[in-house]
C-alpha distance (Angstrom), angle and dihedral (degrees) to the residues before:
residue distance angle dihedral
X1 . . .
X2 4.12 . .
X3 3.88 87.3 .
X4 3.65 92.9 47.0
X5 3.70 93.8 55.2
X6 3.72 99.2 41.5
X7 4.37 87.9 52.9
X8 4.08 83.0 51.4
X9 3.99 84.4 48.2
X10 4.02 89.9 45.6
X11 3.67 84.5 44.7
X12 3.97 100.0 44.2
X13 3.95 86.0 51.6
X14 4.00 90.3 51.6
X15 3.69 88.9 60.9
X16 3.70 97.8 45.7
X17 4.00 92.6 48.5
X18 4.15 90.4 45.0
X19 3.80 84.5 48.9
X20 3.90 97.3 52.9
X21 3.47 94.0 41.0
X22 3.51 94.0 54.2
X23 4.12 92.0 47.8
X24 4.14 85.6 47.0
X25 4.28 85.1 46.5
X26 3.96 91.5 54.2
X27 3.80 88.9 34.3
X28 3.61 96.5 58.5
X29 4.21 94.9 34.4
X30 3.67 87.7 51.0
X31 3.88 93.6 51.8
X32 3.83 111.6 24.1
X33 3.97 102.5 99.9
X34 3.87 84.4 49.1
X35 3.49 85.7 48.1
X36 3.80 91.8 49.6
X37 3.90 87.3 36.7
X38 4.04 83.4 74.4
X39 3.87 97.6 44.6
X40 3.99 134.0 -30.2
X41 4.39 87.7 -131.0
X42 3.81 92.1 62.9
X43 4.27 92.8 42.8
X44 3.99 81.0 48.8
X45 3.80 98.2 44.2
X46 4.23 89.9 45.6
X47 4.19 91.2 48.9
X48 3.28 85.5 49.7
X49 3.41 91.1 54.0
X50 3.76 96.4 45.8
X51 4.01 89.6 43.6
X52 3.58 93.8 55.3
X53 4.36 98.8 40.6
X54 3.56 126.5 108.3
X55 4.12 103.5 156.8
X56 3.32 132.9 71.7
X57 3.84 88.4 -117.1
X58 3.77 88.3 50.2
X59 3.61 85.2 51.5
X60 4.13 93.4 45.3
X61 3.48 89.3 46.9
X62 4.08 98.3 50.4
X63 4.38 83.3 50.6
X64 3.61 93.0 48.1
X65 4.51 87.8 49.5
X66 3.64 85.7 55.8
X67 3.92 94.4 45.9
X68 3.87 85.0 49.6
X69 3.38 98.7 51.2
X70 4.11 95.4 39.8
X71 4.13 83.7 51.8
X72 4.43 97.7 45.8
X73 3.25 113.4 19.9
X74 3.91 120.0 81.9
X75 3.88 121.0 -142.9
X76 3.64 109.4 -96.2
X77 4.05 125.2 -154.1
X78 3.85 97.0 -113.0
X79 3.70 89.7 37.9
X80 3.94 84.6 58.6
X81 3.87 95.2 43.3
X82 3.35 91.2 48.8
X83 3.78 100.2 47.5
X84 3.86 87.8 45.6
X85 3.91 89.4 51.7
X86 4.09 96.1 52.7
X87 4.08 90.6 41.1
X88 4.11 89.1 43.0
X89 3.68 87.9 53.0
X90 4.17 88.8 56.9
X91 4.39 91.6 56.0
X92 3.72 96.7 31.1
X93 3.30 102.8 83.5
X94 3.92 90.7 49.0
X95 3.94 95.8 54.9
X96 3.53 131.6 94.7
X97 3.65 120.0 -117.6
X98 3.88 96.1 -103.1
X99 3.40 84.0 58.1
X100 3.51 101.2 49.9
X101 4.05 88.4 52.0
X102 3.76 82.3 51.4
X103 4.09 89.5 57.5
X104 3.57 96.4 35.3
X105 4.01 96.5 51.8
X106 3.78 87.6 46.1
X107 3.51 100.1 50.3
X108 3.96 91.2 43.5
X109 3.55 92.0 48.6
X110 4.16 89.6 69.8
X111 3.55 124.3 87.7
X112 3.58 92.8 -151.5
X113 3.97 96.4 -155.9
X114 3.68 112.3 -169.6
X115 3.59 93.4 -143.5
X116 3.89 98.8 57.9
X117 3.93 114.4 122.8
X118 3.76 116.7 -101.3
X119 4.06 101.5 -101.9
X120 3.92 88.6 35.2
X121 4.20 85.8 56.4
X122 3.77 101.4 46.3
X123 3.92 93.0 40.5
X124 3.83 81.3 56.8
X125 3.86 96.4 58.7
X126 3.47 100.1 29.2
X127 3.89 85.6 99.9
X128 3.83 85.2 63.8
X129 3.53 100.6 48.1
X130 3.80 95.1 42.9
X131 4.11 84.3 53.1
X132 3.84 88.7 52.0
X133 3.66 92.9 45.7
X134 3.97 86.2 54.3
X135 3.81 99.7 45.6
X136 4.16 90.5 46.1
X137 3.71 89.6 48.6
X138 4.17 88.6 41.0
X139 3.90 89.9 45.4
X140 3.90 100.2 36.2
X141 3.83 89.7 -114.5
X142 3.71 83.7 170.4
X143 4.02 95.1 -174.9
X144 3.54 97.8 47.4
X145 3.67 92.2 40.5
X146 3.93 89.9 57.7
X147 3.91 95.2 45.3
X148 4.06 81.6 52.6
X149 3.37 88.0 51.7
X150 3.75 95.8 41.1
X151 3.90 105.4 31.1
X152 3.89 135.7 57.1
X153 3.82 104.6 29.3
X154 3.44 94.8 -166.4
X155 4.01 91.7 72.4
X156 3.94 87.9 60.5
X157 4.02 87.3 45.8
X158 3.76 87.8 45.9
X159 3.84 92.2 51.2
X160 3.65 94.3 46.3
X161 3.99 95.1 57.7
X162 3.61 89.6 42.3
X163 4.34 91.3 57.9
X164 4.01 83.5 43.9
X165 3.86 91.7 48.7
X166 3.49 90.0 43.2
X167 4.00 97.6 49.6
């Protein structure tokens, strides 16, 4: 009967580690290009973190890194860029050529300073974003479409004031 109870013990603990590591999985592929958005060193350090976990605590810990980093650390022009690049290269290959001249003359159209302030460096690229948004929607990009949906909360906020501005 002992051996019975410890397997349903073993067993009971499977469950809970599958179940936190597939909350930590969506976590982190819901948030990592806004993670990357505020500097390609933290995205590294938190994959790593993910890459390398295999408790529940590991797990915990890798949710709470991306929390911490979503919470205190500001976007950052090449953190944007580069985030913009690695989701870009998801839709592009979906969009028609107008469209891609559309993206292209956009994105080359920013002078992506690295020293621009926080609000004055995501209200830059929010054009972007909002255009990748569109095309993944438009072209059933269903992963980018849910870290849209999921990640950088200050597109949403953007869009909202723009629909109040604009009413």
């Amino acid at each position: 009967m002992r051996d019975a109870k410890n397997n349903w013990h073993a067993s009971s603990e499977q469950i809970a580690l599958k179940q936190i590591k597939k909350q930590a999985e969506q976590f982190w592929a819901a948030s990592k290009y806004d993670v990357m958005a505020r500097g390609y060193a933290s995205y590294k350090q938190i994959s790593a973190r993910y890459r390398d976990a295999s408790t529940a605590a590991d797990y915990e810990a890798a949710m709470h890194s991306i929390s911490h980093t979503l919470d205190a650390l500001p976007y950052t022009m090449k953190g944007l860029r580069t985030s913009i690049e690695h989701m870009w290269g998801y839709v592009s290959k979906y969009v028609h050529e107008e469209e891609r001249t559309m993206f292209q003359q956009l994105f080359d159209s920013l002078e992506w300073k690295p020293d621009a302030n926080d609000l004055d460096t995501f209200e830059a690229t929010t054009p972007l974003l909002l255009l990748i948004q569109e095309f993944a929607v438009k072209y059933d990009v269903t992963y980018i479409e849910k870290t849209m949906a999921n990640s950088f909360p200050r597109l949403a906020e953007s869009c909202q004031l723009n629909q109040i501005q604009d009413h």
